[in-house]
VEXDREN-2710 file (C-alpha; in Angstrom, 1 decimal):
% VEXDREN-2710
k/r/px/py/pz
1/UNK/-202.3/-131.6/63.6
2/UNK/-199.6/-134.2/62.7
3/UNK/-200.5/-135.8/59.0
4/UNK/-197.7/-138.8/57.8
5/UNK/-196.6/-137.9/54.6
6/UNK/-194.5/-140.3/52.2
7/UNK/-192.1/-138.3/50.3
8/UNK/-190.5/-140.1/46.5
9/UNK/-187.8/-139.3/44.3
10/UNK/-189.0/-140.1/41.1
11/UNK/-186.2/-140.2/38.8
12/UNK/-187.5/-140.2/35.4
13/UNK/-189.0/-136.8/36.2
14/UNK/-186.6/-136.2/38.5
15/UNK/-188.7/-134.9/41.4
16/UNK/-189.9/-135.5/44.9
17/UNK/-193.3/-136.8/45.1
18/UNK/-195.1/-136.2/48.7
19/UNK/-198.5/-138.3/49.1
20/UNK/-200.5/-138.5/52.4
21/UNK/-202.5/-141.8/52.3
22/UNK/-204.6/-141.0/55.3
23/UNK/-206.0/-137.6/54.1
24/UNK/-207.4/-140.0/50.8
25/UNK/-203.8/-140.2/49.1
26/UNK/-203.8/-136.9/48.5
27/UNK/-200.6/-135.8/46.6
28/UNK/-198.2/-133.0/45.4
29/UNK/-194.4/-132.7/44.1
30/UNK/-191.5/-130.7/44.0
31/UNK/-187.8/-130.1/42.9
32/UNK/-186.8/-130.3/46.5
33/UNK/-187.9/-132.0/49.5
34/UNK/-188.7/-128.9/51.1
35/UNK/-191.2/-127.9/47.9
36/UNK/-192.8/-130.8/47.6
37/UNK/-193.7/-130.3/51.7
38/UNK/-195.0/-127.3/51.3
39/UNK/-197.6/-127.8/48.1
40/UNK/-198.6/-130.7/49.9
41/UNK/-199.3/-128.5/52.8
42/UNK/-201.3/-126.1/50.5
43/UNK/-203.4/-129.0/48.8
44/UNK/-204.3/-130.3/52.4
45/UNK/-205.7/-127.0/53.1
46/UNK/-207.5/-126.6/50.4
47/UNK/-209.0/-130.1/50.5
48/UNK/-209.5/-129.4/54.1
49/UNK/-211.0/-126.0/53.1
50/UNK/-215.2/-125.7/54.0
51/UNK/-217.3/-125.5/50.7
52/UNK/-218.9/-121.7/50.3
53/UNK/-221.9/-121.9/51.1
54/UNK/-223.1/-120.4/47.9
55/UNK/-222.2/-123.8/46.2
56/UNK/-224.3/-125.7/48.5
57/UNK/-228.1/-126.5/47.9
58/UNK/-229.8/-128.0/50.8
59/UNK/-233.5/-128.8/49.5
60/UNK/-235.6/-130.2/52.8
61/UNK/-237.2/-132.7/50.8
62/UNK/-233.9/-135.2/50.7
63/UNK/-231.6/-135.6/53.1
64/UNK/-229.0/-135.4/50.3
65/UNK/-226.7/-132.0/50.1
66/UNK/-225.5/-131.3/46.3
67/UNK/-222.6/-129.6/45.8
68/UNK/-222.5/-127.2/42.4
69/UNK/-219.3/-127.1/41.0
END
């Protein structure tokens, strides 16, 4: 899967900021390019991660799902 990320320097904090804007804007940073990548790669994957089923209470009288947290 191929996700566009835009990647920052912020120099006040001096930092690279990597957001993806079509997986909700979803956003992580670094000292290097290369760091900042790679946490965004890890939040993806836990955004994109299922919810355990433990957390999830599907009562047949709604067709709502509630998610404990």
């Amino acid at each position: 899967m191929i996700i566009r990320a835009v990647l920052e320097w912020d120099d006040e904090v001096k930092a690279f900021s990597a957001t993806c804007p079509e997986l909700n804007y979803i956003s992580s940073c670094g000292d290097t390019k290369e760091e900042a990548i790679a946490n965004l790669k890890e939040a993806i994957q836990l955004l994109l991660e299922p919810i355990p089923e433990h957390l999830v209470n599907t009562d047949k009288k709604f067709d709502t799902v509630e998610v404990v947290i």
